[in-house]
N, C-alpha and C positions, 0 to 999 in steps of 0.2 A: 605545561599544565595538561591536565587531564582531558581530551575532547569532548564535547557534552552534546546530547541530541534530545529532542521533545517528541513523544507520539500523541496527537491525539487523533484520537479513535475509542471504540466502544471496548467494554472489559467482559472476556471469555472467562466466566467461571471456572470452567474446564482446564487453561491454562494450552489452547490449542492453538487461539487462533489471537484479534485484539491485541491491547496493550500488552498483554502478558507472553504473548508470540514477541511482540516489536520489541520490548524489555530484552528479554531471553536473548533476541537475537544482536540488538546493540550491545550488550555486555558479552556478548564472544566474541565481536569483533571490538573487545577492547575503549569500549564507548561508555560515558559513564550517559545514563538513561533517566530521562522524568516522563510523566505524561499526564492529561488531560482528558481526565474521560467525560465523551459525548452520551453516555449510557450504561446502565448495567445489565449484566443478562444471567439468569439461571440457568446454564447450559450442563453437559460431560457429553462423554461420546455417543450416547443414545440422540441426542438434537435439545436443542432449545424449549426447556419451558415456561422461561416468562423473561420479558423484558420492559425495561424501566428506563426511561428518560430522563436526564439533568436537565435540570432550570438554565435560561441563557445568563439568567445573570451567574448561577453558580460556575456555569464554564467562564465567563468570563474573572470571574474571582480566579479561575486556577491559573487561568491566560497570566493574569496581572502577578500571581504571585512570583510565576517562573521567570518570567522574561526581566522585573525590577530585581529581581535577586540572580539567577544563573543564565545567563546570555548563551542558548543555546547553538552551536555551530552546524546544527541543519534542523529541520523540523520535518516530521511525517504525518501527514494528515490520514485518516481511514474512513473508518466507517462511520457520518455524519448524517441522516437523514432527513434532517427537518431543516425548515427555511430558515428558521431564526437560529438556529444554531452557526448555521453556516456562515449567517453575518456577521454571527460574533467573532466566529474564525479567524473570516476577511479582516474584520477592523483590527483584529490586534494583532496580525501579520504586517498588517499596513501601517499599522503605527508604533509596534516596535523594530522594524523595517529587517524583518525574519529574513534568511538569507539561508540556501541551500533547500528548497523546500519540493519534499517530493509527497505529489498527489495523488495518493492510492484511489481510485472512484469503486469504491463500493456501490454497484448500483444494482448487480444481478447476485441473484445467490446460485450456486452447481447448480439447483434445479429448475434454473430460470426464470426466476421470483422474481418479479421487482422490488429492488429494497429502496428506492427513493419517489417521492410523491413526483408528479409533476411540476409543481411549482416549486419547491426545493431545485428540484434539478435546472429549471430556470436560474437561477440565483445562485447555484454552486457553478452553471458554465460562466458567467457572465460577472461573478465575485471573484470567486476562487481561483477559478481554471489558469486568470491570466497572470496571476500571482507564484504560480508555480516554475521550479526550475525543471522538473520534469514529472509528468503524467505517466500512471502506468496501467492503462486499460488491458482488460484480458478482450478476447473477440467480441464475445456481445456488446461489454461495454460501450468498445468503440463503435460497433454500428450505430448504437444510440448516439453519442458525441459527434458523428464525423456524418452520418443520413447515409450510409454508404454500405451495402454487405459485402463481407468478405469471406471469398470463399479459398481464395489461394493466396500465394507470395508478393501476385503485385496487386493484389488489391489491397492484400496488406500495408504496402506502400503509399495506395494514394490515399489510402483514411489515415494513416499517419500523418502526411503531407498536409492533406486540407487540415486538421485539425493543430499541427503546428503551426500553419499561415493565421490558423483563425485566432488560436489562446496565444499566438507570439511566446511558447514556450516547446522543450523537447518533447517529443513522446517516447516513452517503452511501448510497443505494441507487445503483449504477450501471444505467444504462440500456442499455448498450452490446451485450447480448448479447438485445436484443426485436428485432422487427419494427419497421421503419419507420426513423424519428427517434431518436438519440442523446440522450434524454434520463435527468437524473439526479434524485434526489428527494435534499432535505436534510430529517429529522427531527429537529425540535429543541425540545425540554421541552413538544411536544406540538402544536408548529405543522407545517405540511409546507411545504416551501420547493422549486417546479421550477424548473432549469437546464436552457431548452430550447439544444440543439442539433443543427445538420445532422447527419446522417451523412456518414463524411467515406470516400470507397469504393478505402483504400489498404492492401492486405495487408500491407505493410510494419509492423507493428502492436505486434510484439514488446517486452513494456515499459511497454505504456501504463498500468497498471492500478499498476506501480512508480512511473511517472514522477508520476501523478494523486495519488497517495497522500502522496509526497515533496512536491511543489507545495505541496499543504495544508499539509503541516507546516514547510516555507520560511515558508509566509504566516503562521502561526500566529506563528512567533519572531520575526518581523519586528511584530510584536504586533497583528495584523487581525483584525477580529472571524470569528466562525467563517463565517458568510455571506461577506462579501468573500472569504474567503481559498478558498472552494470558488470561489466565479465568478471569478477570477482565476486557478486553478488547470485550471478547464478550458478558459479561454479559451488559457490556455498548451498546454494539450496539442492542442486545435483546430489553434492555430497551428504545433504541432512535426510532426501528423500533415498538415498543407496542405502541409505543406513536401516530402515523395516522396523521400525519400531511398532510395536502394537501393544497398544492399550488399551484399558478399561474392561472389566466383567463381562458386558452386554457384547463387548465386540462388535458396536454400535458402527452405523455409517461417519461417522465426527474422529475415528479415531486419529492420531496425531503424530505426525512428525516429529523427528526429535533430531534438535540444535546438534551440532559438531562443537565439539571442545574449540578452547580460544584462539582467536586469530593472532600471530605474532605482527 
């Protein structure tokens, strides 16, 4: 049978970043793809001009419809802002006993936004976080998660560390937002695992942290250990970010990445 994966997270009009990134990229690597959206947004590559939030009970409706009919083989959670959404999340991770489940933490935007309230983010460490098979914070992120700044490799290390001891689950540290080298740290039951990679110097960029997230969770239903399925994951996004795609009229800061043909 066919593998099957769940995103939910919020929907890029654009088609750059969100469910429609996660989609895109479960169906190249061979994954058949549903999702759940937490939001919708009027975006393209010029930036975001309006966004709309679902009802909990309507997420909940899409929870209940996929899980009683297509038992998804891993689940990728995104961008989720609000408290009550987040519970819905939990409860029906927890009660249809979701498995494979990788937690993108949308918390910062590139330009250092906050994109989750306070108390949300209470509620997503404390729901969510320990529910997950692995977490994939980029740098900021993690400072917030883990109380800790990171400025180098082993700092990288101990905010992975404390925050696997804390959520009793793995962390991706993404490396993509340091100095130098593209590298990312795998934490797992107490090993550190690096994925070095170049930097790859294409603004075009929009996505990538959706598309990396999704990858792993592709790789995960397709039943790969969690190591393989990060270095397969980023070797895919290396290769979608080599590729220079640019779009849109405006030539807008948002422009997008574009997916590599299907994975065998």
């Amino acid at each position: 049978m066919m593998k099957t994966a769940l995103t939910i997270a919020g929907s890029d009009s654009g088609g750059g970043a969100g469910i429609q990134a996660d989609i895109k990229t479960m169906t190249a690597h061979g994954v058949y793809a549903m999702s759940a959206i937490t939001a919708l947004t009027a975006q393209n590559t010029m930036g975001i001009d309006q966004i709309s939030g679902v009802s909990p009970d309507f997420l909940k409706a899409q929870l209940d419809c996929i899980f009683t009919d297509i038992d998804p083989d891993a689940v990728k959670v995104g961008m989720v802002s609000d408290a009550s959404l987040i519970r819905v999340i939990a409860a029906a991770l927890k009660k249809y006993q979701a498995k494979n489940i990788v937690l993108d933490p949308v918390m910062v935007s590139t330009s250092g936004s906050s994109l989750m309230k306070e108390d949300a983010l209470q509620v997503f460490s404390e729901e969510l976080m320990p529910l997950a098979t692995v977490i994939t914070p980029n740098i900021p992120e993690a400072q917030i998660l883990s109380g800790l700044e990171i400025q180098c490799e082993s700092d990288m290390e101990k905010a992975a560390g404390q925050m696997g001891r804390q959520y009793g689950c793995s962390i991706l540290l993404k490396g993509g937002h340091a100095l130098g080298d593209a590298n990312d740290l795998l934490w797992k039951e107490g090993t550190a695992t690096w994925f070095y990679g170049k930097r790859i110097e294409n603004p075009n960029c929009h996505g990538t942290g959706c598309t990396l997230s999704s990858a792993v969770a592709a790789n995960l239903a397709r039943g790969k250990s969690l190591e393989a399925a990060v270095k397969d994951a980023k070797a895919y996004l290396t290769a979608a970010l080599s590729a220079m795609l640019d779009l849109g009229k405006g030539n807008g800061p948002l422009n997008h990445m574009v997916f590599i043909p299907e994975i065998k």
